[in-house]
TIRO-2110 file (N, C-alpha, C; in Angstrom, 1 decimal):
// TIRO-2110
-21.5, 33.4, -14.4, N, 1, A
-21.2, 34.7, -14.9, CA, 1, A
-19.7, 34.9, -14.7, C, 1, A
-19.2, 35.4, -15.7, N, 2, A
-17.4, 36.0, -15.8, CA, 2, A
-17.1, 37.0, -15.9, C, 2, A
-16.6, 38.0, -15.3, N, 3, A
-15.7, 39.2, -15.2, CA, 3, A
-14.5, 39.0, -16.4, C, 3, A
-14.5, 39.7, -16.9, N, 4, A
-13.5, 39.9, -18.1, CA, 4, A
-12.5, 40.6, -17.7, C, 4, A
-11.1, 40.0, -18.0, N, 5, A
-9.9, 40.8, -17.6, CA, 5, A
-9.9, 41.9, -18.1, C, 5, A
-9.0, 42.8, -17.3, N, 6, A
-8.5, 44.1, -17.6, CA, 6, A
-8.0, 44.2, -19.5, C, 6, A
-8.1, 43.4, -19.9, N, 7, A
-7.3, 43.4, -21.0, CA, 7, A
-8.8, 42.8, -22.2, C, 7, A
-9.9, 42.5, -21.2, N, 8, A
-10.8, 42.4, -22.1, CA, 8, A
-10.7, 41.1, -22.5, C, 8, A
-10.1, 39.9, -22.2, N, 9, A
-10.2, 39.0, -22.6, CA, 9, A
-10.6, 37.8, -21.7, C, 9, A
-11.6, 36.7, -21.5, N, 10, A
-12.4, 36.1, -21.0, CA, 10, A
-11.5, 34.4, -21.3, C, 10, A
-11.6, 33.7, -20.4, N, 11, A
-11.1, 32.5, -20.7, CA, 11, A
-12.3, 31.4, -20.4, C, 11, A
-13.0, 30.8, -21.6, N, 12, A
-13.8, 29.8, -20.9, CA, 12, A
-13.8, 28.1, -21.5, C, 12, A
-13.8, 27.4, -20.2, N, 13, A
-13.1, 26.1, -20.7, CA, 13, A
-14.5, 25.3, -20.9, C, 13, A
-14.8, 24.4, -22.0, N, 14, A
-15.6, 23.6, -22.7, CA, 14, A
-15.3, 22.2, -22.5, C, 14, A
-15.6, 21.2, -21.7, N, 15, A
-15.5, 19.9, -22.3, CA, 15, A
-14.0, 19.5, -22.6, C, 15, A
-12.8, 19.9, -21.6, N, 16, A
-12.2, 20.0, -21.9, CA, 16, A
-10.9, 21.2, -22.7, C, 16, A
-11.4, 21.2, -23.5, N, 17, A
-11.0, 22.2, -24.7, CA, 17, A
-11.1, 23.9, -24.2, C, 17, A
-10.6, 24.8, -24.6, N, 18, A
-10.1, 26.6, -24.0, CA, 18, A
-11.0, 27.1, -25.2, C, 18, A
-11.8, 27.9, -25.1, N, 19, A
-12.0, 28.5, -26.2, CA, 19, A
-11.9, 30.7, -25.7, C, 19, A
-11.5, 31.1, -26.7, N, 20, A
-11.0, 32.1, -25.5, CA, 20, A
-12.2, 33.6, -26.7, C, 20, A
-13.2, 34.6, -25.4, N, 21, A
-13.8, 35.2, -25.9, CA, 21, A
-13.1, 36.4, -26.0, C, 21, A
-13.2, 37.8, -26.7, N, 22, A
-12.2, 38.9, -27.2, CA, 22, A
-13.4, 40.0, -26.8, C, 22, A
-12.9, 40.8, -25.7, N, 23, A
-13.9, 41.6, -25.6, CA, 23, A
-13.2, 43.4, -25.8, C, 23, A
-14.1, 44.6, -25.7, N, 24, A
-13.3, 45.4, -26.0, CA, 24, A
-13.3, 45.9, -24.9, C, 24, A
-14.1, 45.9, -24.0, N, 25, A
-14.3, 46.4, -22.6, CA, 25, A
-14.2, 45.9, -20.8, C, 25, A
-13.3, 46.5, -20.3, N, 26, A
-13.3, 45.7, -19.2, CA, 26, A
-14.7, 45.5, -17.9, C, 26, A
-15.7, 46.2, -18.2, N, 27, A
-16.8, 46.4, -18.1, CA, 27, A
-17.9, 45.2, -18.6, C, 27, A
-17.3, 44.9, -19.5, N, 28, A
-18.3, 43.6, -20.4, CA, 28, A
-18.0, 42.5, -19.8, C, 28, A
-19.1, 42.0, -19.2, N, 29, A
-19.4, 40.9, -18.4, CA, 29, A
-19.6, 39.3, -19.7, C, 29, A
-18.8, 38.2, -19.4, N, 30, A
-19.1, 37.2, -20.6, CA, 30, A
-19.9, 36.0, -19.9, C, 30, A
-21.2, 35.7, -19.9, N, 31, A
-22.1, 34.6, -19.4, CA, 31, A
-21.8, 33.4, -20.2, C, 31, A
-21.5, 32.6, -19.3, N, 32, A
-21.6, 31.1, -19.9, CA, 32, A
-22.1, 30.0, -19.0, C, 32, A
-23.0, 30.2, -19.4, N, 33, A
-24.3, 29.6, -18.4, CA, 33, A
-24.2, 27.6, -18.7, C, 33, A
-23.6, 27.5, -20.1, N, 34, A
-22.9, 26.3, -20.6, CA, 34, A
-21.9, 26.0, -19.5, C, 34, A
-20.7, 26.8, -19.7, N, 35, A
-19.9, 26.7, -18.8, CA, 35, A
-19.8, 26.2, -17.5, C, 35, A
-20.6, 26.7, -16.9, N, 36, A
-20.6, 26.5, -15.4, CA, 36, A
-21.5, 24.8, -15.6, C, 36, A
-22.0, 24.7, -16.9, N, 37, A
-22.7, 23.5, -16.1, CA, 37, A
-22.0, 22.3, -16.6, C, 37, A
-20.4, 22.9, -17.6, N, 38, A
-19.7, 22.0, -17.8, CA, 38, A
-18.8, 22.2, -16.5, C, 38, A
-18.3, 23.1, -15.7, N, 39, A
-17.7, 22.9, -14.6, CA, 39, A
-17.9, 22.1, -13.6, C, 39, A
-19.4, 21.9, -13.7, N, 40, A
-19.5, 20.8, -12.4, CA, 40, A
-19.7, 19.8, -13.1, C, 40, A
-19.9, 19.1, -14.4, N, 41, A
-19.6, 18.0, -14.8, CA, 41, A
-18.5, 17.5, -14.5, C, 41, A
-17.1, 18.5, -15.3, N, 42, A
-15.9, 18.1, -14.8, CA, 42, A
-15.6, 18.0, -13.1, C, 42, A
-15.7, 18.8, -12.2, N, 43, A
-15.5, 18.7, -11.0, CA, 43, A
-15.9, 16.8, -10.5, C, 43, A
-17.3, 16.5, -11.0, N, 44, A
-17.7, 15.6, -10.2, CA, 44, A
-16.6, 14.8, -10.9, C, 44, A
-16.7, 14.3, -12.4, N, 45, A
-15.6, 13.6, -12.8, CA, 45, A
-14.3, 13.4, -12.6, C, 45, A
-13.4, 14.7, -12.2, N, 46, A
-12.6, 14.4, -11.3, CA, 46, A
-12.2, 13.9, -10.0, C, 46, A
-13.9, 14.4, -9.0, N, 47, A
-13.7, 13.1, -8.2, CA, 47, A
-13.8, 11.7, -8.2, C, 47, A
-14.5, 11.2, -9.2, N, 48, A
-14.7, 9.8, -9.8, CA, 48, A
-13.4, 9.2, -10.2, C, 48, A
-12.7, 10.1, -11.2, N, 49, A
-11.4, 9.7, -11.3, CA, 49, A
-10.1, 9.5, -10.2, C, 49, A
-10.6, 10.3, -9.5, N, 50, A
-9.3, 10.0, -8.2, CA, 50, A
-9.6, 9.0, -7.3, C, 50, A
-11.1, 8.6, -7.3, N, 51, A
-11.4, 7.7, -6.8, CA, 51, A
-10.7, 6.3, -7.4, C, 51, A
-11.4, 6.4, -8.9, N, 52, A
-10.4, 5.3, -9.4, CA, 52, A
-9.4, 4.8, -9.3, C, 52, A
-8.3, 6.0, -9.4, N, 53, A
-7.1, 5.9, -9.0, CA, 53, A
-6.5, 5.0, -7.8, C, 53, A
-7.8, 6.1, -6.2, N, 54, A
-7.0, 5.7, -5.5, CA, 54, A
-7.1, 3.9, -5.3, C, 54, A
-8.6, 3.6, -5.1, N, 55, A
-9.0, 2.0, -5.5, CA, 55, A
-8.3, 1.4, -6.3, C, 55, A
-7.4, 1.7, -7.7, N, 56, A
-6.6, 0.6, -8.3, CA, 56, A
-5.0, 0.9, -7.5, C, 56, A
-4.6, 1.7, -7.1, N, 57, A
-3.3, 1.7, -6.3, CA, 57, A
-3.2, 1.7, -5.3, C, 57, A
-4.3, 1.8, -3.9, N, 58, A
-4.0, 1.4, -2.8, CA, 58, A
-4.3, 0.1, -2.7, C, 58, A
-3.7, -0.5, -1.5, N, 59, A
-3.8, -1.7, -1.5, CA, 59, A
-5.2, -2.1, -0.6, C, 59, A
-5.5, -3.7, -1.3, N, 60, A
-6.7, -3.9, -1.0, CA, 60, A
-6.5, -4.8, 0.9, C, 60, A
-7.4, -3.7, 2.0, N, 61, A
-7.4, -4.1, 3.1, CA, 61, A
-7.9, -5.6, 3.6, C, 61, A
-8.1, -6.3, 2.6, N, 62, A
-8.2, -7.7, 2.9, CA, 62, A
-7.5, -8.6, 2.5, C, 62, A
-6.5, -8.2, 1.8, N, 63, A
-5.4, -9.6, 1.1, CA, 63, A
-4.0, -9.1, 2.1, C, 63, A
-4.0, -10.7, 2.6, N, 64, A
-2.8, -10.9, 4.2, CA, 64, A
-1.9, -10.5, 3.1, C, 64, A
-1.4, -10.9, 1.4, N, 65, A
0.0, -10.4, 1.5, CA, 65, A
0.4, -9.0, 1.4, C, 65, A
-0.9, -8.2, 0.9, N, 66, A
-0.5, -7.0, 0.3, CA, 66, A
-0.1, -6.1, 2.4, C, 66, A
-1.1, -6.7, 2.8, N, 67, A
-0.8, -6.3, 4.6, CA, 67, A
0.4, -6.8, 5.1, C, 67, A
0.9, -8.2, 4.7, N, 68, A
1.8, -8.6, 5.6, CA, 68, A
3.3, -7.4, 4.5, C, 68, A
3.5, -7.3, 3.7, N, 69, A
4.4, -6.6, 2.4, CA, 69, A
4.6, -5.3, 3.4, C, 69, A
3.4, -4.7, 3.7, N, 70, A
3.4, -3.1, 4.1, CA, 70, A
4.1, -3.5, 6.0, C, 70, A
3.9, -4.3, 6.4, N, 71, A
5.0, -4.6, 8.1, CA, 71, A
6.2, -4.7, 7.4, C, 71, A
6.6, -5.1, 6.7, N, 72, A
7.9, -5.1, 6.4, CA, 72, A
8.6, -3.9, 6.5, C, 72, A
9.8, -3.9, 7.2, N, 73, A
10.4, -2.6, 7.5, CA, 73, A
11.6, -2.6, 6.0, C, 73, A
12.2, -1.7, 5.6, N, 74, A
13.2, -1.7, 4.8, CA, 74, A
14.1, -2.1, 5.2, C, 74, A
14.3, -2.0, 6.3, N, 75, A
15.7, -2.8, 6.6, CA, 75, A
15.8, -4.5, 6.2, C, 75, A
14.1, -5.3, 6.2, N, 76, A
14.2, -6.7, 5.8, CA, 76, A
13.2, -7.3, 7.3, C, 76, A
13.4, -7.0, 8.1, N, 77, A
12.5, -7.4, 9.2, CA, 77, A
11.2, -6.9, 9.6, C, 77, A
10.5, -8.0, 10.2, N, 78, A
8.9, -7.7, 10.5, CA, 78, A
9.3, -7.5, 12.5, C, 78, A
8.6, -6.2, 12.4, N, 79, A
8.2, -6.0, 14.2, CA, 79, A
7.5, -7.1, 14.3, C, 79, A
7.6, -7.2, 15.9, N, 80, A
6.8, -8.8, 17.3, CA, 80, A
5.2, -7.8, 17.0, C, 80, A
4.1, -7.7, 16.4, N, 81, A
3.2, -7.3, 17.0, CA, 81, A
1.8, -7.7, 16.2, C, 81, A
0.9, -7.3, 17.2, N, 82, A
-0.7, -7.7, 16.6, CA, 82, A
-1.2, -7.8, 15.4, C, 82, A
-0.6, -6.9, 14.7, N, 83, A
-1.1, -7.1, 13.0, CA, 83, A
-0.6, -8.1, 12.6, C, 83, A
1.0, -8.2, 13.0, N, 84, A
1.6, -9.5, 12.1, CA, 84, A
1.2, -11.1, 12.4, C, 84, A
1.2, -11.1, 13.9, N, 85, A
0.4, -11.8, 14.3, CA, 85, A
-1.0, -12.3, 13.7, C, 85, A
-2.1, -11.6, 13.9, N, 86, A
-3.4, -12.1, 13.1, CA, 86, A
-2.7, -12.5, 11.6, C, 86, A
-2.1, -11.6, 10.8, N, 87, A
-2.0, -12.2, 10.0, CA, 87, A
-1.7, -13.8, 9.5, C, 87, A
-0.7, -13.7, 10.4, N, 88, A
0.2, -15.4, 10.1, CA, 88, A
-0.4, -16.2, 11.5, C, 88, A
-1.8, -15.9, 11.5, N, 89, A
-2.9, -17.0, 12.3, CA, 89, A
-1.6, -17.4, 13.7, C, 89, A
-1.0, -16.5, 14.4, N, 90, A
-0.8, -17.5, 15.4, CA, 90, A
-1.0, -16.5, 16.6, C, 90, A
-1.2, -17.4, 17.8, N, 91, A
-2.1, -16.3, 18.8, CA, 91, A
-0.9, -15.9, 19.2, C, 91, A
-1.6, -14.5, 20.2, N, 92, A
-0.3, -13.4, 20.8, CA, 92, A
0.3, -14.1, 21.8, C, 92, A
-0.3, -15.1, 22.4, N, 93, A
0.5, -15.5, 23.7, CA, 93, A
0.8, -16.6, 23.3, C, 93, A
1.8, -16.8, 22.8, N, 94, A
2.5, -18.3, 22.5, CA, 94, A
3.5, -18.2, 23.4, C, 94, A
4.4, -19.6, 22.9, N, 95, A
5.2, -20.1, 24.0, CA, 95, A
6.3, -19.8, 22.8, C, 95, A
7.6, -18.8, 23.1, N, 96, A
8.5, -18.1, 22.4, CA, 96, A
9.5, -19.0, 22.2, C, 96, A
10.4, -19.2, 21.1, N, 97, A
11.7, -19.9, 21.6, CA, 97, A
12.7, -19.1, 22.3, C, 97, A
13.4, -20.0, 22.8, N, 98, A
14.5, -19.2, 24.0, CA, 98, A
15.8, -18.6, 23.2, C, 98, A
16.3, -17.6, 23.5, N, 99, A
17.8, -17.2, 22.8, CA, 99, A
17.3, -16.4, 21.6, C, 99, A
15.9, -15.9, 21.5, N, 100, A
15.8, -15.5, 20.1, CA, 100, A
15.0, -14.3, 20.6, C, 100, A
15.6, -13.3, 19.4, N, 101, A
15.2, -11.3, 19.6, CA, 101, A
13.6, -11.5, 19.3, C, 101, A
13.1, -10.9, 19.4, N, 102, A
11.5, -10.3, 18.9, CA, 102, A
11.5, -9.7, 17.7, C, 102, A
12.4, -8.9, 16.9, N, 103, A
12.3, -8.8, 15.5, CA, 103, A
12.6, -10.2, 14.6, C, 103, A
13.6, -11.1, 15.0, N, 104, A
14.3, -12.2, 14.5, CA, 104, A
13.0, -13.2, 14.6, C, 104, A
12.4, -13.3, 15.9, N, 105, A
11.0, -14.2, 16.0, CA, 105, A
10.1, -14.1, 15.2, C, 105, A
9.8, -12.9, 14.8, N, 106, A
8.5, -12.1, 13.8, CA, 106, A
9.0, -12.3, 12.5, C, 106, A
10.1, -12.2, 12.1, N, 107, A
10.4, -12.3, 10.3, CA, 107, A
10.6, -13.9, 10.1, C, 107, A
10.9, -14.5, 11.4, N, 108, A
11.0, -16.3, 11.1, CA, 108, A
9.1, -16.1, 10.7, C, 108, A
8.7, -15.9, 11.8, N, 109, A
6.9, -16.5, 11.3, CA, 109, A
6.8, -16.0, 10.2, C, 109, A
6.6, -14.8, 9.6, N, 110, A
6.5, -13.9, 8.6, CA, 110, A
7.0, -14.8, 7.9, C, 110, A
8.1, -15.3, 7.5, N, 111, A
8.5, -15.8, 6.3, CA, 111, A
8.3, -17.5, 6.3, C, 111, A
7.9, -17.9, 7.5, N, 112, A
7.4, -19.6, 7.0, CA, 112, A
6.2, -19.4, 6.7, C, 112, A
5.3, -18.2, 7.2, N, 113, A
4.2, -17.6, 6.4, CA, 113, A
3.8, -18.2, 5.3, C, 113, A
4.8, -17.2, 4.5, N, 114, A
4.9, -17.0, 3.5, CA, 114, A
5.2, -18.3, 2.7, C, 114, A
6.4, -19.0, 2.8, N, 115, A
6.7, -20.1, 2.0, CA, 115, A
5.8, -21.6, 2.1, C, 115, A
5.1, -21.5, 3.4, N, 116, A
4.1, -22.7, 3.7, CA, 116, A
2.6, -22.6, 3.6, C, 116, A
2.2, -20.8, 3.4, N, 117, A
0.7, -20.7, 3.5, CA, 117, A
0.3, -20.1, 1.9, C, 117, A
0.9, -19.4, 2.1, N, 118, A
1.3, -18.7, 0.4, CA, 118, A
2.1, -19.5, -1.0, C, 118, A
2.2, -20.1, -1.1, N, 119, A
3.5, -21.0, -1.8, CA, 119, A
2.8, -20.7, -3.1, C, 119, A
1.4, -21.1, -3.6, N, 120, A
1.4, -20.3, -5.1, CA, 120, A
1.5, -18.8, -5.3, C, 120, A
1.9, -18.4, -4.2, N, 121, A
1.8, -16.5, -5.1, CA, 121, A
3.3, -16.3, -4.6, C, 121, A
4.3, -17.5, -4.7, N, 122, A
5.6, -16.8, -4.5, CA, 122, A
6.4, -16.4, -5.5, C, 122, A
6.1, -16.0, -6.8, N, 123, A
6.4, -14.4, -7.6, CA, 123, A
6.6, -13.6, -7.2, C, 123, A
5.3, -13.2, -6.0, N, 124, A
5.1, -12.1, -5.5, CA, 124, A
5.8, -11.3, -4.3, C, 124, A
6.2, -12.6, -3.4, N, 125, A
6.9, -12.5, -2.0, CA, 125, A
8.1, -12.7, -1.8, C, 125, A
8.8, -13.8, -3.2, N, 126, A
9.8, -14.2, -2.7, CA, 126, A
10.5, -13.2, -2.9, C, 126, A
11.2, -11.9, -3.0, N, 127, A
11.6, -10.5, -3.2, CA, 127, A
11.9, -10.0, -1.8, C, 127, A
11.0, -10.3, -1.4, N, 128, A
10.7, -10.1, 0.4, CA, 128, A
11.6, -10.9, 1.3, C, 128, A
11.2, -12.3, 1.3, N, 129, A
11.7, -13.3, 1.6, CA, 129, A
13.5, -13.8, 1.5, C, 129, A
13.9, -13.3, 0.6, N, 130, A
15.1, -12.7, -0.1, CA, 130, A
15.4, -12.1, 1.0, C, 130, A
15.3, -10.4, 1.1, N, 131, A
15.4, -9.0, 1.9, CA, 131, A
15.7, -9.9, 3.3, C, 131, A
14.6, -10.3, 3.9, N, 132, A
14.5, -10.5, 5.2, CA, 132, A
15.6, -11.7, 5.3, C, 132, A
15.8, -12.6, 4.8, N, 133, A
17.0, -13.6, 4.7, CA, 133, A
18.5, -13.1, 4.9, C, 133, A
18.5, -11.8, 4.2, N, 134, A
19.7, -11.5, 4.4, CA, 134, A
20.0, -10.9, 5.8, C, 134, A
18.6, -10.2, 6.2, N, 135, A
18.6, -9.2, 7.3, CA, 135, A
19.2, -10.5, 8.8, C, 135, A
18.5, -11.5, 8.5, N, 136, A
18.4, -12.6, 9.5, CA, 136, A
20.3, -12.7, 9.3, C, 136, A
20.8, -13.2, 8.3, N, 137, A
21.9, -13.5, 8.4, CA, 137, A
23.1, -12.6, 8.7, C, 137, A
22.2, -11.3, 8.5, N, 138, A
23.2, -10.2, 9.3, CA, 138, A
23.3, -10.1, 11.0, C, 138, A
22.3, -10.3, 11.4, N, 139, A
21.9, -10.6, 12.7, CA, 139, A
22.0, -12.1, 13.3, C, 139, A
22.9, -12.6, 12.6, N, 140, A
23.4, -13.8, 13.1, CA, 140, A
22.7, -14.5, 13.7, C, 140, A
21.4, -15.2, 13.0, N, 141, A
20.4, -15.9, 13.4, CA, 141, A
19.7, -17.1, 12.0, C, 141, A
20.4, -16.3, 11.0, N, 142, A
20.4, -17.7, 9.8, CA, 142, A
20.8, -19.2, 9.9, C, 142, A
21.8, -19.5, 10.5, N, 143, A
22.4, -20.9, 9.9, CA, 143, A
22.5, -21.4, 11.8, C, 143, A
22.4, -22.6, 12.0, N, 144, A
23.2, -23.1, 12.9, CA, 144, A
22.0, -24.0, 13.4, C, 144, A
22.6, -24.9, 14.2, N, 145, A
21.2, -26.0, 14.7, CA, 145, A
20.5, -25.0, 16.0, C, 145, A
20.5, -24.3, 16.3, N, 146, A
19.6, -23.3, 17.2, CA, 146, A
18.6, -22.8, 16.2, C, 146, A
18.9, -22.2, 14.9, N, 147, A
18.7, -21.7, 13.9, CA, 147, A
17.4, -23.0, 13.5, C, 147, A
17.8, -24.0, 12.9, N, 148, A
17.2, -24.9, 12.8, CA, 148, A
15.6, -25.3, 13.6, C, 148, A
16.1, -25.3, 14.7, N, 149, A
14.8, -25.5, 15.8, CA, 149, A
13.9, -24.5, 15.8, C, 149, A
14.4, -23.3, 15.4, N, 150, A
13.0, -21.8, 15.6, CA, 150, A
12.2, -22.0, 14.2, C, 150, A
12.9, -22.5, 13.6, N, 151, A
12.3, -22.5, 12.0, CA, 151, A
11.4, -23.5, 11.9, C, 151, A
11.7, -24.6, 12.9, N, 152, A
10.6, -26.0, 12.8, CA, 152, A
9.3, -25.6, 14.0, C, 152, A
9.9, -24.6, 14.8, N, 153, A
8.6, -23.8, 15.8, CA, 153, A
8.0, -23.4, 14.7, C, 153, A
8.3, -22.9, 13.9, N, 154, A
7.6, -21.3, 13.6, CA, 154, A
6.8, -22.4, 12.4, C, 154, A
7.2, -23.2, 12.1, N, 155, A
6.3, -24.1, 10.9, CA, 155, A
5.3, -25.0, 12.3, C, 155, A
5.6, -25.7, 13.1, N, 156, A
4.4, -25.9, 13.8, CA, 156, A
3.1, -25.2, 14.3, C, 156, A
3.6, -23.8, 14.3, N, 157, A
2.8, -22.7, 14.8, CA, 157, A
2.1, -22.2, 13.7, C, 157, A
2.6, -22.2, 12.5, N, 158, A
1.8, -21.5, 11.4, CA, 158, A
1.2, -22.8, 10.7, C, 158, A
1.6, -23.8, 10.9, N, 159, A
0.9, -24.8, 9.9, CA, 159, A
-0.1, -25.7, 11.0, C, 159, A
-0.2, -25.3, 12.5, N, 160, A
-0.9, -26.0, 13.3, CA, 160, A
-0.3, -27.5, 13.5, C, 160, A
0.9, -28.3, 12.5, N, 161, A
1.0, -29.5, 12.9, CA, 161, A
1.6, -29.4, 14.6, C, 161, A
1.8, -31.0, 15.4, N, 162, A
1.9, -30.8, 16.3, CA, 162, A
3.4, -31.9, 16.6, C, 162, A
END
């Protein structure tokens, strides 16, 4: 049931569509017993739809790249920690190389990850991989035979060879 405005006019929505009733009295009550039972049609439907939504745009909690993408900081580097860890399969207590930061350690694994476990979905990563390359070379950890040696760790550790 609807109370009619002051002005006598009732607003009642259909399936969508406004169809608007004209009353002459502000006293005149307008029943749409239709109505209400299209409101909760619509109501449930809109939460069906946002469900949709949110299921095709959040990311799905079981695929490592769409998890390992979201550790990525903007700056280009992955934090030393647990999540990134399980992801790129190597245990928390390893044996670190020496001379090397804990963000610098985490984007090496993070990205031989990526190039040696992932290698057919690199469309997807190399963008990332890019980012963090530069971040590495900002932080003076890119190029050099020290350089060299963490990168052949970080592929023994992620690829299990020995």
């Amino acid at each position: 049931m609807k109370r009619v405005s002051e002005r006598g006019q009732c607003l009642l929505g259909r399936r969508g569509s406004m169809r608007r009733c004209k009353v002459m009295s502000a006293e005149v009550e307008c029943y749409a017993e239709e109505f209400e039972e299209d409101a909760v049609d619509f109501e449930e439907k809109a939460v069906d739809d946002a469900k949709e939504d949110t299921e095709e745009t959040a990311p799905k909690e079981k695929d490592p790249l769409q998890r390992l993408f979201a550790l990525q900081t903007f700056e280009g580097f992955w934090e030393f920690n647990a999540p990134l860890l399980n992801i790129v399969a190597v245990p928390t207590k390893h044996q670190m190389p020496e001379g090397l930061d804990l963000r610098s350690w985490a984007t090496i694994l993070a990205m031989t990850h990526l190039e040696k476990k992932m290698g057919a979905e690199k469309e997807a990563w190399e963008m990332c991989v890019d980012k963090a390359r530069g971040w590495l070379a900002g932080v003076g950890v890119a190029n050099g035979k020290a350089a060299q040696g963490w990168w052949a760790w970080a592929e023994k550790l992620i690829t299990g060879s020995k």
